[in-house]
C-alpha positions in Angstrom: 18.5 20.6 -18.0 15.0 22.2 -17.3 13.5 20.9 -14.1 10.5 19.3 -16.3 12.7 16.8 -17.9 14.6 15.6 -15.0 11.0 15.0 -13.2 10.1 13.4 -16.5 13.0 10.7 -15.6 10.7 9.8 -12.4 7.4 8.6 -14.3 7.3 4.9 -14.0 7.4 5.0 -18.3 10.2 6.6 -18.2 12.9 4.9 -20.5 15.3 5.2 -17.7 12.9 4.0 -14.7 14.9 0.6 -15.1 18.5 0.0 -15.7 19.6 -2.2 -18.5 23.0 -3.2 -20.4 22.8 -0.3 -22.4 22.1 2.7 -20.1 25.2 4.5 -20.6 24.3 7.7 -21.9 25.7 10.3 -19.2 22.1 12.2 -18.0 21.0 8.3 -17.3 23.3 7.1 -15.6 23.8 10.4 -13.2 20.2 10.2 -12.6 20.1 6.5 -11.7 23.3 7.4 -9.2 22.0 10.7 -8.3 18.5 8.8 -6.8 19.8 5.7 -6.1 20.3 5.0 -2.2 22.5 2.9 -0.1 20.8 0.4 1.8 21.8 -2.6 3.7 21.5 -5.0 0.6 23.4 -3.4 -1.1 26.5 -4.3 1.5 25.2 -7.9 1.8 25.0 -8.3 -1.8 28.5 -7.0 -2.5 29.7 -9.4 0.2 28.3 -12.2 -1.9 30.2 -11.0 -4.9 33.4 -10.5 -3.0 33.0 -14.1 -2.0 31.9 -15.5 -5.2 35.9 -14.2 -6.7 37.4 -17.2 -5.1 34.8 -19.9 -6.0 32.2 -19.0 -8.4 28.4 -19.3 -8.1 25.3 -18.3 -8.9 23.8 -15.5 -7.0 19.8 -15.0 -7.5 19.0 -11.3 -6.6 15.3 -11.9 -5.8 12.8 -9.5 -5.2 9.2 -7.6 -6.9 8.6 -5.3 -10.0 10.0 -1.8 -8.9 12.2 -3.1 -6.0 15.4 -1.8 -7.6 17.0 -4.9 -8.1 18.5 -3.6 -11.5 19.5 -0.3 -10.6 21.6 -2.6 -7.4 23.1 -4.1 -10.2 23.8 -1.0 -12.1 25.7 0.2 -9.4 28.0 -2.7 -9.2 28.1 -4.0 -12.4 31.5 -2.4 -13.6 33.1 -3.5 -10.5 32.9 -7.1 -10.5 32.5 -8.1 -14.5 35.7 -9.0 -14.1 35.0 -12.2 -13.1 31.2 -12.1 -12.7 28.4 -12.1 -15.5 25.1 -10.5 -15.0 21.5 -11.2 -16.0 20.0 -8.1 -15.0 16.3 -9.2 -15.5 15.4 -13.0 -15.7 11.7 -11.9 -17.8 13.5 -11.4 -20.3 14.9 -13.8 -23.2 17.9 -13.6 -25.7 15.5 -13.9 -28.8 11.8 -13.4 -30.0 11.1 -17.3 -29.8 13.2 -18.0 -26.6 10.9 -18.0 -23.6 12.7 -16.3 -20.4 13.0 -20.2 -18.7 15.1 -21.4 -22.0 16.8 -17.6 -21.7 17.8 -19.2 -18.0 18.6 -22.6 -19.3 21.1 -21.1 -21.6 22.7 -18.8 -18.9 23.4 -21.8 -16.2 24.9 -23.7 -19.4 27.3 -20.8 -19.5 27.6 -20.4 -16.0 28.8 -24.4 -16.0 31.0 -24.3 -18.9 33.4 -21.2 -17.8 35.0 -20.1 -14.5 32.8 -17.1 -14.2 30.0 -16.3 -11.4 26.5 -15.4 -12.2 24.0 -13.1 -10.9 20.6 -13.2 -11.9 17.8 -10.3 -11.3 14.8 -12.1 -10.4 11.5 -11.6 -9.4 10.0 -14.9 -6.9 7.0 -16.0 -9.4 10.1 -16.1 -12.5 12.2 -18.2 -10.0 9.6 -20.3 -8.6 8.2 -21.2 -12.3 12.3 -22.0 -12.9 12.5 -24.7 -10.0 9.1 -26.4 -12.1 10.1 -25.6 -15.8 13.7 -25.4 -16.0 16.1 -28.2 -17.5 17.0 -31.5 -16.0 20.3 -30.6 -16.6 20.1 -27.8 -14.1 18.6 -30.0 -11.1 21.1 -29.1 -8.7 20.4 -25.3 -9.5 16.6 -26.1 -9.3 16.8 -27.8 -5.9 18.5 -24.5 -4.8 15.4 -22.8 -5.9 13.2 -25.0 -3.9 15.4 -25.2 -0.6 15.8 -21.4 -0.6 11.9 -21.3 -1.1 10.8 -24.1 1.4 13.5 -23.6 4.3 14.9 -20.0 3.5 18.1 -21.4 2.6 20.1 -23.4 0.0 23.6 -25.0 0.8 24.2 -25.9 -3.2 25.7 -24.2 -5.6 23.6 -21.1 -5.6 23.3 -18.7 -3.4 19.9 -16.1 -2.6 19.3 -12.4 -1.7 16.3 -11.2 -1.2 14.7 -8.2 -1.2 11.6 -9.0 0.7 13.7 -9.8 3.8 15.3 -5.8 3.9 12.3 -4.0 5.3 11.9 -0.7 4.3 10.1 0.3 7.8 11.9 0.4 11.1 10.0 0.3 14.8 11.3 2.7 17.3 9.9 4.7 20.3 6.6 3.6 19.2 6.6 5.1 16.0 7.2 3.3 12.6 9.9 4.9 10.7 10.8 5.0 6.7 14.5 6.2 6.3 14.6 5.2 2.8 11.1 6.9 2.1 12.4 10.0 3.9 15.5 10.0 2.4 14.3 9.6 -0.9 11.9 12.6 -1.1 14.8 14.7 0.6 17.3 13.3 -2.9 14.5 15.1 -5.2 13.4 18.4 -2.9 16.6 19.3 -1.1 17.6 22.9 -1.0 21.0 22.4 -2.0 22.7 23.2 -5.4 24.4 20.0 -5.5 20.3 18.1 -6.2 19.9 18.8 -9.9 16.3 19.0 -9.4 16.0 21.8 -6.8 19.3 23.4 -9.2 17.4 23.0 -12.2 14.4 24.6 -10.2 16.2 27.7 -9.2 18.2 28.3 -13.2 14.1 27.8 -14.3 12.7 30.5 -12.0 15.6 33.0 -13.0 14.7 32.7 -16.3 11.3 33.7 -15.3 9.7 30.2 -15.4 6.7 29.6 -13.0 4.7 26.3 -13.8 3.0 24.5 -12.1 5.1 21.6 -12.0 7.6 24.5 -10.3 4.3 25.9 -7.8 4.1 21.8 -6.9 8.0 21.5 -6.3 8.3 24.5 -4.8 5.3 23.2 -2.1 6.7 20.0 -2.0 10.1 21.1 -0.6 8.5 21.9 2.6 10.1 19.6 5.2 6.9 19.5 7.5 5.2 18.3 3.8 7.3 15.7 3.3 7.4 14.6 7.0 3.6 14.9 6.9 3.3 12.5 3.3 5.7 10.0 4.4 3.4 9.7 7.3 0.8 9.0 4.9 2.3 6.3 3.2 3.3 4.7 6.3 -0.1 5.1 7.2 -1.7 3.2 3.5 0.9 0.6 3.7 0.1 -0.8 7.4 -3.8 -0.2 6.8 -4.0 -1.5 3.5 -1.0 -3.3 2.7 -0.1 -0.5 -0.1 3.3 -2.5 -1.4 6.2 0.5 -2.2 8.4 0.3 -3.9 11.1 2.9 -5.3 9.9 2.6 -8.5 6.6 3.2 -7.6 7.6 5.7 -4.9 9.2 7.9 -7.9 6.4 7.3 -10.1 4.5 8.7 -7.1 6.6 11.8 -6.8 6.0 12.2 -10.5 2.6 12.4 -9.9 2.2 15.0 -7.4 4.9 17.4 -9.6 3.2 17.2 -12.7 -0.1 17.3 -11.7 -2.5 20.0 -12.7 -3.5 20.7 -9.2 -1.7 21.7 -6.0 -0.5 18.3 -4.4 -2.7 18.7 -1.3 -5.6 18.2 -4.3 -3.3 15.5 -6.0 -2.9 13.7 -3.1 -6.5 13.1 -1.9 -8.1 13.2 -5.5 -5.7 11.3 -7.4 -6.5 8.0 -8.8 -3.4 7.7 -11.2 -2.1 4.6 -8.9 -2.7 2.1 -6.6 -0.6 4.5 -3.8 -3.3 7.2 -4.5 -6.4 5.4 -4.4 -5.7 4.3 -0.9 -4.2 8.0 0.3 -8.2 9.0 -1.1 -9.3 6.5 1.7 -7.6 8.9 4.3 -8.6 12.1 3.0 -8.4 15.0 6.0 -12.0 15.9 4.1 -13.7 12.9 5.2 -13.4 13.5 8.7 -16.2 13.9 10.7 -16.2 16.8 13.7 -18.0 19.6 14.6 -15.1 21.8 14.0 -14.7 20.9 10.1 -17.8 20.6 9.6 -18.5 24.4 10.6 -15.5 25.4 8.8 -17.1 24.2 5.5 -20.4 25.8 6.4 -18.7 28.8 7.4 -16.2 29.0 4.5 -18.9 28.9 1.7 -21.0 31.8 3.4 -20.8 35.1 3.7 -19.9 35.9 7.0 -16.7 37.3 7.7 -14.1 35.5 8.3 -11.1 37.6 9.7 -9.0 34.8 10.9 -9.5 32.8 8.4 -8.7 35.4 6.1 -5.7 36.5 7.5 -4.2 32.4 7.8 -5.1 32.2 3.9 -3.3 35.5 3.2 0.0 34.3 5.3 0.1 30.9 3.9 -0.4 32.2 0.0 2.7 33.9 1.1 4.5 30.7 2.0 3.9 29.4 -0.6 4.9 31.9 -3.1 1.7 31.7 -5.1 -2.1 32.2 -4.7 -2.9 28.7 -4.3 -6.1 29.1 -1.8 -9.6 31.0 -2.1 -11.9 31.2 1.0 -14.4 29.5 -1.1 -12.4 26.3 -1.9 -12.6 24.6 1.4 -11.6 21.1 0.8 -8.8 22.7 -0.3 -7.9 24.6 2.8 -8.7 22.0 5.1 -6.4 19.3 3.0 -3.3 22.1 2.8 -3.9 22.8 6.8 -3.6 19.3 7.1 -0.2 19.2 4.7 1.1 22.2 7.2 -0.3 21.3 10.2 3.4 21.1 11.7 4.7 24.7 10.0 5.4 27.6 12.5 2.9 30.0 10.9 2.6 33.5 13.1 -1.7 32.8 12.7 -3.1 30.5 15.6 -5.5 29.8 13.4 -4.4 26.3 12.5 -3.5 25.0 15.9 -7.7 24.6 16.7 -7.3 21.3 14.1 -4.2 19.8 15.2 -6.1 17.7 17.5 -8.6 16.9 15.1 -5.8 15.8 12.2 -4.1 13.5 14.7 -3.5 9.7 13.3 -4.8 8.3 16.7 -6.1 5.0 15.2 -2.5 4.5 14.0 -0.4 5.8 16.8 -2.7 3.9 19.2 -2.0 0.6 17.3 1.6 1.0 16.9 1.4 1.4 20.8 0.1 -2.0 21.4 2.2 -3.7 18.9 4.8 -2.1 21.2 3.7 -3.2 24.6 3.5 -6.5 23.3 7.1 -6.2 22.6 8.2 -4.7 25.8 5.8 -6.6 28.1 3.6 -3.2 29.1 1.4 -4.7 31.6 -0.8 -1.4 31.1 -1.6 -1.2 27.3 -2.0 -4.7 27.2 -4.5 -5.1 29.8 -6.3 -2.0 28.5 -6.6 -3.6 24.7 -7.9 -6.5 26.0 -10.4 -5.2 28.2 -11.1 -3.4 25.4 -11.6 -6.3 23.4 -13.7 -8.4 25.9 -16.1 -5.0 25.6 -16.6 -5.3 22.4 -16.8 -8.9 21.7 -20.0 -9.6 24.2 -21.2 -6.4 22.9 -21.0 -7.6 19.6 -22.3 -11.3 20.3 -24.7 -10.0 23.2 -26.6 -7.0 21.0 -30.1 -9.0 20.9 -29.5 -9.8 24.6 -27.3 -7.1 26.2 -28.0 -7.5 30.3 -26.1 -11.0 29.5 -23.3 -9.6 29.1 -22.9 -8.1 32.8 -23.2 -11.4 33.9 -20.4 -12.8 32.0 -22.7 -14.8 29.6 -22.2 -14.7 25.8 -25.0 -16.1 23.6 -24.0 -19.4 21.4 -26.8 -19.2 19.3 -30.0 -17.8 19.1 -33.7 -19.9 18.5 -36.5 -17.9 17.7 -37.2 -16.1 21.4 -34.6 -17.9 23.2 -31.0 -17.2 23.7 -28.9 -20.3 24.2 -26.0 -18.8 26.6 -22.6 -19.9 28.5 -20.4 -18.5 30.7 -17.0 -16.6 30.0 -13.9 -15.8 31.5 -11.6 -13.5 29.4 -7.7 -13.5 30.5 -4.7 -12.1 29.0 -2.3 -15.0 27.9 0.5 -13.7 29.8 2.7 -16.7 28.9 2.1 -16.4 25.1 2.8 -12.6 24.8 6.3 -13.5 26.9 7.2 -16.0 24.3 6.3 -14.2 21.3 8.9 -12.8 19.4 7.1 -9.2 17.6 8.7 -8.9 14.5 5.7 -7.2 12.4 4.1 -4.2 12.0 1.4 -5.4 10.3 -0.5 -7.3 12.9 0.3 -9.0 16.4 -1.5 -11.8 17.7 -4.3 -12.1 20.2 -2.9 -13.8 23.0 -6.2 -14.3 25.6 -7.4 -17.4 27.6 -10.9 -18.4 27.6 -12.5 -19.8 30.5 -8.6 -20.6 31.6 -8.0 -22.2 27.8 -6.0 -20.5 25.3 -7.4 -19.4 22.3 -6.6 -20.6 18.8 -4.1 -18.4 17.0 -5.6 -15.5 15.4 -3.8 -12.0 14.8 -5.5 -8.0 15.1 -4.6 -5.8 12.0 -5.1 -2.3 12.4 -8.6 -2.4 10.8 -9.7 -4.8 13.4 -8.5 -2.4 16.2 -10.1 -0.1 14.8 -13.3 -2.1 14.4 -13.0 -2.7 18.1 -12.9 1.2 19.2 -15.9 1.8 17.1 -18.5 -0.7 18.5 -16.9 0.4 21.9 -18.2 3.7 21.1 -21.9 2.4 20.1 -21.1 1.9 15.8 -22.5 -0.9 14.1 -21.1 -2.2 11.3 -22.3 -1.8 8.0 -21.6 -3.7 4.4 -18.4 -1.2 3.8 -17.2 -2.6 6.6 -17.6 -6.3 5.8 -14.0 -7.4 5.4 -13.4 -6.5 8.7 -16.8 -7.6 10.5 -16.0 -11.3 9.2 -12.7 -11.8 10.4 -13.6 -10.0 13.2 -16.6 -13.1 13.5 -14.2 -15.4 13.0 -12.4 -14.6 16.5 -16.1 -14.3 18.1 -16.5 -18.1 16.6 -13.3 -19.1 18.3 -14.3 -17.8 21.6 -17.8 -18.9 21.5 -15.8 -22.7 20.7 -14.0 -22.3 23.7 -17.4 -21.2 26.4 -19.1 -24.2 24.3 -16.7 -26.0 27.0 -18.5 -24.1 30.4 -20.1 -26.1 32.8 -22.7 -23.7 32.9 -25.9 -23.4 30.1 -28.3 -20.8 30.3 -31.5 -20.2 28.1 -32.7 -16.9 28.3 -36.8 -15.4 27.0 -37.6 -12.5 27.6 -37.1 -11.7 31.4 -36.5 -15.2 32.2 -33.6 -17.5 32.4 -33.3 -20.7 33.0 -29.7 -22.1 34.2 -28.7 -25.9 33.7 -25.3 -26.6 35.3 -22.8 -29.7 35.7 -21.9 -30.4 39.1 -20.4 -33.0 38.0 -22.9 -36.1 39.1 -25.8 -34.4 38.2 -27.3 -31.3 36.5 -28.7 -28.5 38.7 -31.4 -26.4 37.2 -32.6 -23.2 38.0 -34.7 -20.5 37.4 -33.9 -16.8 37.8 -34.7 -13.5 36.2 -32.6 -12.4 33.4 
């Protein structure tokens, strides 16, 4: 089979991008089991099978569009329909007037009237609109629905797996890790005979074929590439919450091969899918520094170039093709970026390295880890880094205030309506915290000796933080971020509300009212 075809088989439209009853044909199936990998639901979900032999039940395999929740039971289908029936996909219905809840309805009526287990493929809003919508006569089964949905478990006569609850992503070292992502791009580009893609590759180039769907595969199989992409979907999905799935991973695959550009073009210019219009958010090309931007003014003169030359010349080579020109810089700088980890014998590269560093990232994953391991350090640096850029933020009309730990509550023409504040690491709430996500961790800081209300920092917001540390002021495309980043300025402006100590500040005077306790002391002082 010509390597086209078989990357055909990973479009998302693909007739064989979801397994159903009547997959059989050989080339189907042997793709399906080629790409499919083993993960730990798999084992937990052929445990519920096992068990269901004895005393049968109905298993809901749960999970989103793309999650692979038919190919899991495509893989185990043939072993267990001996005593087992399957509903691969619960969206769909037995006839054109039979909605997919009467399609259920029907099912459970079989399940109740034979000896035989169930399993049901099914994604959360299907089952959810089941516990509402579905028969009376299935109430036990619907009570299932809503005890798995309100407690996490159900103790009837159905039992729930859940896809949601197998994280793709693992935490070590301080790194976030994606061993299905990285095994899953090494199924499709590994150099070994036994991948039908990389063997279809090869018989295609001996019979002289050079596409570019071969130039992209042939780029792609680069292991600092892959290394360097997985990266950046690790990157979308904890910025922007990009949802991956391993449908939409393979549809993502099949856009970079057959693409007419080189994928470091498809990558950062692509706006085929939802993956690629937040990759185009971190475009190496967007980056700001000295060193790029002279590159790009450099690049499209007509000074010469020698070293630059030369590192164009070696890496055409590596990649088997003419894929760069001097004068195409976004180009170079977004395949440097692809290869910034390849041993090339130019130097060249190694000037950027710093530059293409995901600090932001790596710095973030570093304090979700010291909350997890207790680092004294990291902590104490985030949230002195944090009490910067709050009275920075809440001071900027007023900024001497903020040296003497005053934070403006409100502001009245002229005058600024101050108290004082205390900011302290909760060192108690970060010891009882259990860090499970990746996503966010939460703030856990005292206020004038009061804990504060629970909100949690996503990466943006640490990232919001090191920029008006460094002088930025936000701007509308920053506006998501700014408010919720208000809304934890509004919680600790709640809590100095509570200071004994009011201070109204014009101009170069301020004016201090404080509670004693029996009476109010007032005085006068410059500002």
């Amino acid at each position: 089979m010509k390597l086209q075809n078989l990357v055909d088989q990973l479009s998302k439209s693909s007739p064989n991008a979801v397994f159903t009853a009547n997959s059989n044909s050989l080339s189907e199936r042997s793709i399906h089991d080629y790409l499919y990998i083993e993960t730990e639901i798999e084992s937990d979900f052929i445990r519920l099978l096992e068990g269901s032999r004895a005393k049968k039940k109905v298993i809901f395999l749960c999970g989103s569009s793309g999650d692979g929740k038919s190919a899991l039971i495509g893989r185990n289908i043939n072993n267990f329909e001996s005593f087992c029936d399957f509903h691969i996909d619960a969206t769909h219905s037995f006839s054109p007037t039979q909605s997919a809840i009467e399609a259920l309805d029907q099912r459970f009526d079989e399940f109740k009237a034979n000896n035989r287990s169930l399993v049901v493929g099914i994604n959360i809003g299907i089952l959810l609109n089941y516990a509402k919508e579905g028969a009376d006569s299935h109430l036990d089964i619907r009570k299932d629905i809503n005890d798995f949905v309100d407690k996490g478990v159900a103790k009837g006569i159905a039992s729930f797996i859940n896809f949601e609850d197998y994280s793709k992503f693992s935490f070590s070292n301080g790194t976030v890790q994606s061993k299905f992502i990285r095994d899953l791009f090494q199924k499709v580009f590994d150099k070994n005979e036994s991948n039908p893609f990389y063997s279809a590759y090869l018989n295609d180039v001996n019979n002289g074929e050079d596409s570019q769907v071969h130039k992209n595969f042939r780029m792609l199989s680069f292991e600092c590439v892959q290394k360097l992409i997985v990266e950046l979907l690790i990157d979308i999905h904890l910025k922007y919450e990009q949802f991956l799935t391993a449908r939409s991973l393979l549809d993502f695959l099949y856009g970079l091969l057959v693409s007419p550009r080189i994928p470091s073009t498809t990558l950062f210019e692509s706006s085929e899918s939802a993956i690629f219009e937040n990759l185009r958010k971190e475009d190496p090309c967007l980056i700001r520094e000295e060193q790029i931007d002279t590159l790009i003014l450099e690049a499209r003169s007509n000074k010469k170039l020698p070293e630059l030359e030369f590192f164009l010349r070696e890496l055409n080579d590596v990649l088997g093709a003419e894929f760069l020109a001097r004068e195409d810089v976004a180009t170079i700088i977004r395949t440097m970026y692809l290869f910034k980890e390849y041993s090339f014998e130019s130097s060249y590269i190694e000037r950027y390295k710093k530059i293409f560093d995901r600090r932001d990232v790596i710095d973030f994953l570093e304090i979700i880890d010291a909350h997890r391991e207790e680092n004294d350090r990291v902590i104490q640096d985030f949230y002195s880094a944090l009490e910067s850029a709050v009275m920075s933020y809440a001071n900027k009309s007023f900024p001497t205030l903020t040296d003497r730990n005053l934070v403006v509550l409100t502001e009245i023409n002229d005058h600024a309506l101050c108290s004082n504040v205390e900011f302290d690491v909760d060192w108690d709430a970060i010891a009882s915290h259990e860090q499970k996500s990746l996503h966010n961790f939460p703030c856990c800081l005292k206020i004038n000796d009061e804990p504060l209300s629970k909100f949690d920092f996503s990466l943006e917001v640490c990232n919001l933080i090191n920029s008006i540390n460094k002088g930025y002021r936000p701007n509308k495309h920053d506006r998501n971020t700014v408010i919720i980043f208000e809304e934890l300025i509004e919680h600790i402006i709640d809590k100095a509300k509570s200071s004994n100590k009011i201070v109204i500040v014009k101009d170069s005077t301020a004016y201090e009212f404080k509670n004693s306790g029996h009476k109010i002391k007032v005085s006068k002082h410059a500002s």
